[in-house]
N, C-alpha and C positions, 0 to 999 in steps of 0.2 A: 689245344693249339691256339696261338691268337686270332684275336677275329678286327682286322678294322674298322671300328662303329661310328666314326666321322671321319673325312677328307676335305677343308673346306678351301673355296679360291681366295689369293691371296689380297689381302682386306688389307688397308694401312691406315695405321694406330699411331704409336710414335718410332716403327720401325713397318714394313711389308712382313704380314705374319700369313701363314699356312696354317691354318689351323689343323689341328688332328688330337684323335681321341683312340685307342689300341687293350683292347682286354687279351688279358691272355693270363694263365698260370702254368708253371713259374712265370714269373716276368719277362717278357721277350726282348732282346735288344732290337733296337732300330738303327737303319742306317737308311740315306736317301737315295734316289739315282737323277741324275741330270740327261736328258732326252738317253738314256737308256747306259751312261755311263756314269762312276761311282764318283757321289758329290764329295770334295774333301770343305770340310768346316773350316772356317776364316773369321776373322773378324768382320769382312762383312756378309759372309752367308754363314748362321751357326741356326743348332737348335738349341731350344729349353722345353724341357717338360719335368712334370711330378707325378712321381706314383703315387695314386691314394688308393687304397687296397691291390685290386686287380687290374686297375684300369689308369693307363696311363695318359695326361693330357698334356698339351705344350703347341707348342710356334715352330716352324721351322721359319727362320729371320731374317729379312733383308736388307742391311744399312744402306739407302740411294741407289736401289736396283738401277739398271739400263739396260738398253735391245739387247744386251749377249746375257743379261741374264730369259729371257723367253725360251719359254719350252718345254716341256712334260715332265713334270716331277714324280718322280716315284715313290712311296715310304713303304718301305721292309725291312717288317718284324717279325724275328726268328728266335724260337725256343728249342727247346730238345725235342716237346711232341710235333712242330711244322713251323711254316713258316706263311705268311701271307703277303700282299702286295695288293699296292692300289696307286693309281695315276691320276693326275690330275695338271689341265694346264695355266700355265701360270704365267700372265702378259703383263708388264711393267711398261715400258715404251716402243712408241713406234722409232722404225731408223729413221733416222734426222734426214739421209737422202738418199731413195730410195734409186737401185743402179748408181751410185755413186758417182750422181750428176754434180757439180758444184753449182749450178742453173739450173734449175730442176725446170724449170717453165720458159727458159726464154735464153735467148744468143744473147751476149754485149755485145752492143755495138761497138766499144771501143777496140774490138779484136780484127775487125773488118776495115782498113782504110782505102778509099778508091786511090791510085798511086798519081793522077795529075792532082787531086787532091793532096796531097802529102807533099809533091815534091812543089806544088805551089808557096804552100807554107814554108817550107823550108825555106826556100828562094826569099821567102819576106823578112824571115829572120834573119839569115844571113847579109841581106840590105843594111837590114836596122846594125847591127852587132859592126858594119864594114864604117857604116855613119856617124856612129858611136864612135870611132877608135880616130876618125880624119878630124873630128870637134877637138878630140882630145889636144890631139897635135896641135891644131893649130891655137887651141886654148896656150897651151904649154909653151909654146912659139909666142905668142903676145906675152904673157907675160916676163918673159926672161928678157923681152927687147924692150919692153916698154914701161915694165914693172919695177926696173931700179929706178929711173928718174924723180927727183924730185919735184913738184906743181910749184914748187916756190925756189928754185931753187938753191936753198938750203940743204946744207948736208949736216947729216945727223947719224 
């Protein structure tokens, strides 16, 4: 029956490899399990290994693991005399925020405004923006009345 003779934590090379090592005769197939259900091979989670006589060696592979790859890996290899199984856990990253705070540490304050606060401001704007628009006018107004005459005048 197979026997699994290394299970090792995930190491990174130029991809996150699992190491493992599997004797068995005939040859056992392997397949993996992910916290207890059946891993499907991707191109970014595949295995590789080689048979050299009895003893099969290889990677199970991860291109730019993240938090949803963490979790107990399983490798079982099965022949016609039995079949074996070995776990091991396998931590790539932590969650970026853990409780799925967007602040993890601290309130903005810009969420909080006292309302004399606020309606103060407003009030100053709306000044400004009312002052603004009576300049306009009366800009607009001098020039139309004052702005055709000629200083010499000459008409041209």
């Amino acid at each position: 029956p197979p026997r699994i003779l290394t299970l090792e934590e995930p190491v990174l090379h130029l991809e996150h490899c699992i190491a493992f090592a599997v004797h068995g005769n005939p040859a056992p197939t392997l397949h993996w399990l992910h916290n207890g259900q059946v891993l499907r091979e991707t191109e970014i989670i595949h295995m590789e290994f080689y048979q050299q006589g009895e003893v099969s060696e290889g990677c199970l592979l991860f291109n730019k693991p993240t938090h949803y790859n963490n979790g107990n890996y399983t490798i079982v290899a099965t022949n016609q005399l039995g079949s074996a199984n070995q776990t091991i856990k396998g931590h790539f990253l932590e969650k970026p925020f853990p409780g799925g705070a967007v602040f993890p540490n601290q309130t903005p304050k810009f969420l909080y405004l006292d309302s004399k606060a606020f309606s103060f401001q407003v009030s100053i704007a709306v000044g400004l923006a009312a002052f603004a628009c009576v300049l306009l006018v009366v800009l607009f107004i001098m020039i139309n009345k004052y702005g055709r005459r000629s200083k010499f005048g000459m008409k041209g």
